[in-house]
C-alpha positions as CSV (number, residue, x, y, z in Angstrom):
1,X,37.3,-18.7,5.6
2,X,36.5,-17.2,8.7
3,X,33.7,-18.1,11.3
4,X,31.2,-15.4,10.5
5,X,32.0,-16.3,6.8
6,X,31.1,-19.7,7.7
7,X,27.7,-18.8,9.2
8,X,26.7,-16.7,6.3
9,X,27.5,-19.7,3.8
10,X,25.6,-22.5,5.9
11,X,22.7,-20.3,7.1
12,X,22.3,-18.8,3.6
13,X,21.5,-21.9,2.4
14,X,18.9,-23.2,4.8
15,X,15.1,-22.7,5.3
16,X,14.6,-21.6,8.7
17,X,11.4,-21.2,11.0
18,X,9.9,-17.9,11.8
19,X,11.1,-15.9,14.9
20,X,8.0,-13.8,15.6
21,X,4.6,-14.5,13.8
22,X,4.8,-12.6,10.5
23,X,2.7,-12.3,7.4
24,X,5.0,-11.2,4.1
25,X,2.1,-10.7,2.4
26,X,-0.1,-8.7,4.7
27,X,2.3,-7.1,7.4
28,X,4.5,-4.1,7.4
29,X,7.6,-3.7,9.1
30,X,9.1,0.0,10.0
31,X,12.8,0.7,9.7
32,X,13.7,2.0,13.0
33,X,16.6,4.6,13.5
34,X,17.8,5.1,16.3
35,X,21.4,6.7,15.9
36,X,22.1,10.5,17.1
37,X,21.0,11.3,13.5
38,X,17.2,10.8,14.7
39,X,16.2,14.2,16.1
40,X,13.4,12.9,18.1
41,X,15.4,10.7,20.7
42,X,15.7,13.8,22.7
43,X,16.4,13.1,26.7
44,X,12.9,14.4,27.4
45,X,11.7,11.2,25.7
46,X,14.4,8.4,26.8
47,X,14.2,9.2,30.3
48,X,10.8,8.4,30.5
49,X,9.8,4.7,29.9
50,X,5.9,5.1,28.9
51,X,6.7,7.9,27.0
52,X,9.8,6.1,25.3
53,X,7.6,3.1,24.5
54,X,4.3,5.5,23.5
55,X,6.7,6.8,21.1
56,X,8.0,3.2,19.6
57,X,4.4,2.5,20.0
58,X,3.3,5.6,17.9
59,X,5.6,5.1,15.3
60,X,4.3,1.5,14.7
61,X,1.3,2.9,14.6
62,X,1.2,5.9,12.4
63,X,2.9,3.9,9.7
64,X,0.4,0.7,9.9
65,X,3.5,-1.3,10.8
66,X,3.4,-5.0,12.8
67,X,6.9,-4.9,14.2
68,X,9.5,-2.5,13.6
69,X,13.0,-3.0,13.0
70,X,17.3,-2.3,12.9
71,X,20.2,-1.5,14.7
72,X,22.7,-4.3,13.8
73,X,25.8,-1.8,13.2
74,X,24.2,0.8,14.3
75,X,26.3,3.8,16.8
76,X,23.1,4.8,18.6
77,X,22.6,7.5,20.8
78,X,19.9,6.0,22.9
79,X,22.4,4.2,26.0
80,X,23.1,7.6,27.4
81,X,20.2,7.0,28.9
82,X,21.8,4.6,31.0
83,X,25.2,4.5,33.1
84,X,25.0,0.8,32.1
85,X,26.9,1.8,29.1
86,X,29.3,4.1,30.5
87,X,32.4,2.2,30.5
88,X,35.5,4.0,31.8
89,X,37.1,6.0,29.2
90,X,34.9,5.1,26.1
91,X,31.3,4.7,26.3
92,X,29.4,1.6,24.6
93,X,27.5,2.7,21.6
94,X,27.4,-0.1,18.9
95,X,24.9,-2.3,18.9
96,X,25.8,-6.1,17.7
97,X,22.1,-6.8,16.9
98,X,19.0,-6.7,15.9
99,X,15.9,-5.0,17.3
100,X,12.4,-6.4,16.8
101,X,10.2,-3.7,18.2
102,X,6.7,-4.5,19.0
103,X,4.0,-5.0,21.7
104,X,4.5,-6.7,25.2
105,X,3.4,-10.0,25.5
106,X,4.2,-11.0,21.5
107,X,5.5,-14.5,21.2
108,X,8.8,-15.9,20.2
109,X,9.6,-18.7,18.4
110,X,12.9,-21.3,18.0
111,X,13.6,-21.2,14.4
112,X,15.6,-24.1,14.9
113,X,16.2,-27.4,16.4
114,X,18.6,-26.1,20.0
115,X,19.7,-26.8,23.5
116,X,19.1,-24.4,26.1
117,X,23.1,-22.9,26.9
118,X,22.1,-20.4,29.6
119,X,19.6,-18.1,31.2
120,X,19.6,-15.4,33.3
121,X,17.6,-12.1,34.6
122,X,20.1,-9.1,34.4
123,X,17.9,-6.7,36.2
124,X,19.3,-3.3,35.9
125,X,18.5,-0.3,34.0
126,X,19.1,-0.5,30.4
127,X,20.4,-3.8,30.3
128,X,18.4,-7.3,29.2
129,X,16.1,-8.0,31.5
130,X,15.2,-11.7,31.0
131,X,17.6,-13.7,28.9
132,X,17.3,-16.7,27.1
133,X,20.9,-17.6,25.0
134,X,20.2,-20.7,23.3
135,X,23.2,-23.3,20.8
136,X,22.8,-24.3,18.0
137,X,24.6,-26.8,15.7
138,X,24.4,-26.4,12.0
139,X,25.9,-28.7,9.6
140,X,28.9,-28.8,12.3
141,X,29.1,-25.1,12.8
142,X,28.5,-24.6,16.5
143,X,26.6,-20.8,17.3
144,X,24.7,-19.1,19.6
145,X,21.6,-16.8,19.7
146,X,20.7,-14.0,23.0
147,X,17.1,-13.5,23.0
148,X,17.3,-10.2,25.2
149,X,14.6,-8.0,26.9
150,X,11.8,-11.1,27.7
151,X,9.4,-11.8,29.8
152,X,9.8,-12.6,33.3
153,X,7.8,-15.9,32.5
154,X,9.8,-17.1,29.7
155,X,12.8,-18.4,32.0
156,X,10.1,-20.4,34.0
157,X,10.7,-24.3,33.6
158,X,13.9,-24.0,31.6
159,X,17.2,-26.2,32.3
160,X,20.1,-25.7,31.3
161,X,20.9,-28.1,28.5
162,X,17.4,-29.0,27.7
163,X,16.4,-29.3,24.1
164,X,14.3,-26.7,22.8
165,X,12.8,-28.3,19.0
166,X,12.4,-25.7,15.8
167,X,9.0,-23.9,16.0
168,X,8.4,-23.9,20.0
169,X,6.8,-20.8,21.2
170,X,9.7,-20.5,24.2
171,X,9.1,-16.6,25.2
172,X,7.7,-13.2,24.9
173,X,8.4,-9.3,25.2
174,X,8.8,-8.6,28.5
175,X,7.0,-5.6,29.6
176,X,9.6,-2.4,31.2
177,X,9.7,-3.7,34.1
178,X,11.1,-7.1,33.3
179,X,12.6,-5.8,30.1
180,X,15.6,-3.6,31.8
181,X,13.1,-0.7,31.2
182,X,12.9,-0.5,27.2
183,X,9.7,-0.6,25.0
184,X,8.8,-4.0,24.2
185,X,11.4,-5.3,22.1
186,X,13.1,-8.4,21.0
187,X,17.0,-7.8,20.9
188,X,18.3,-11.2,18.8
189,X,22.3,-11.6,18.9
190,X,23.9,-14.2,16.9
191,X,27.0,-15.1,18.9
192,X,29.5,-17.3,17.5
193,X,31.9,-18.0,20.3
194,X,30.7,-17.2,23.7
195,X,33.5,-16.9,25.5
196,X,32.9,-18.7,28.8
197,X,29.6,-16.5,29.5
198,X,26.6,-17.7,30.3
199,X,23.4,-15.6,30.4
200,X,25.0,-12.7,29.3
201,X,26.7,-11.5,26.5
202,X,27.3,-7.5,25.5
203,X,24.9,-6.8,23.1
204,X,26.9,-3.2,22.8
205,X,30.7,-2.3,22.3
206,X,32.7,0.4,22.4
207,X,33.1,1.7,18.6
208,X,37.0,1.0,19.3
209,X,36.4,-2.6,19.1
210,X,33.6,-2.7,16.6
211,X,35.7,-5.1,14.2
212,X,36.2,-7.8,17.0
213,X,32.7,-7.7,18.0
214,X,31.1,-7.7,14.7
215,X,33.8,-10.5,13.8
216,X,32.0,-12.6,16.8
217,X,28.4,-11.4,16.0
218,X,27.4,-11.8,12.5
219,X,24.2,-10.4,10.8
220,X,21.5,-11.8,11.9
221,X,19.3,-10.8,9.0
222,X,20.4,-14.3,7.5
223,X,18.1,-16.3,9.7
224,X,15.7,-13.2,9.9
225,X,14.9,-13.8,6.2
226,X,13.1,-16.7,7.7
227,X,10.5,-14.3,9.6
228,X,10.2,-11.7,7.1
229,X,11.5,-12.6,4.1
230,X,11.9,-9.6,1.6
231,X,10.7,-7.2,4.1
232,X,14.0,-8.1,6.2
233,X,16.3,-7.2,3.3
């Protein structure tokens, strides 16, 4: 049995805490594409930050959606945009996880028990903004989670090491200017071996090495489940 098939087994099994604040019952959440096969994304629209997030914005909107949704797998068109992704002979296109889009300012939660493993701002242009990459240790499986694209505020008062207890409100979307200049969104990353980083972690590979990524960063719609239940599947 492999790592990642480890995760899925022991997370599968588990109730987990919520991630954002989300009512299965009452709230909506949008599919969101954002591969080349989404004829909107034209540059006109990703060069521009307000109008990039008016657009996210408008979507959520027009479709009476809380949070919107996606890209775990997904060979998205959106990082020419930014020479952040432009590595030397293949570009990075394949996202390793999810996207929770919604509105600055929305509050994120531990979904379980953790230790703080590393933080960092990676100011830049299309890249994090604040991170917060917190361990966890489930049933003896040792993991890792990137909460990308935070609030400036949400690295204030954290230690390295520190332990951060299941349901603490810990952090927030970061506006564009704290965010690496993307809508409001929560990029989650389930990382299973970390490889000696710390506050960083790619959260996009080149398509070439899409097996030995995804093999490192499972689904994370298996603790998702925990925010939004059926909406998530």
């Amino acid at each position: 049995m492999t790592t990642a098939q480890q995760f899925e087994d022991v997370l599968g099994t588990m109730v987990l805490g919520k991630v954002v604040d989300f009512d299965a019952a009452a709230d909506l959440l949008l599919p969101m594409d954002f591969s080349a096969s989404n004829v909107a994304l034209v540059p006109e629209l990703l060069d521009d930050d307000m109008r990039f997030s008016a657009w996210v914005a408008g979507q959520l909107a027009a479709n009476h959606c809380r949070y919107g949704i996606g890209g775990y797998n997904e060979h998205r068109s959106i990082y020419s945009r930014s020479q952040h992704f432009d590595d030397a002979g293949e570009p990075r296109r394949l996202h390793l996880g999810v996207d929770i889009w919604g509105p600055a300012g929305t509050v994120v939660y531990n979904f379980h028990d953790a230790q703080v493993h590393s933080f960092r701002f990676n100011d830049g242009f299309g890249d994090y903004g604040a991170t917060v990459i917190l361990k966890y240790e489930v049933d003896g499986l040792e993991f890792h989670v990137l909460y990308g694209h935070l609030s400036l505020d949400s690295l204030k008062g954290l230690e390295v090491g520190m332990p951060l207890p299941a349901g603490s409100a810990f952090a927030s979307f970061g506006i564009a200017e704290e965010n690496g200049h993307w809508p409001p969104h929560l990029h989650f990353q389930v990382i299973l071996n970390m490889q000696g980083l710390k506050g960083d972690y790619p959260g996009v590979c080149q398509f070439s090495k899409r097996q030995i990524y995804l093999l490192n960063c499972p689904d994370p719609a298996v603790i998702l489940r925990g925010t939004f239940g059926e909406a998530n599947a």
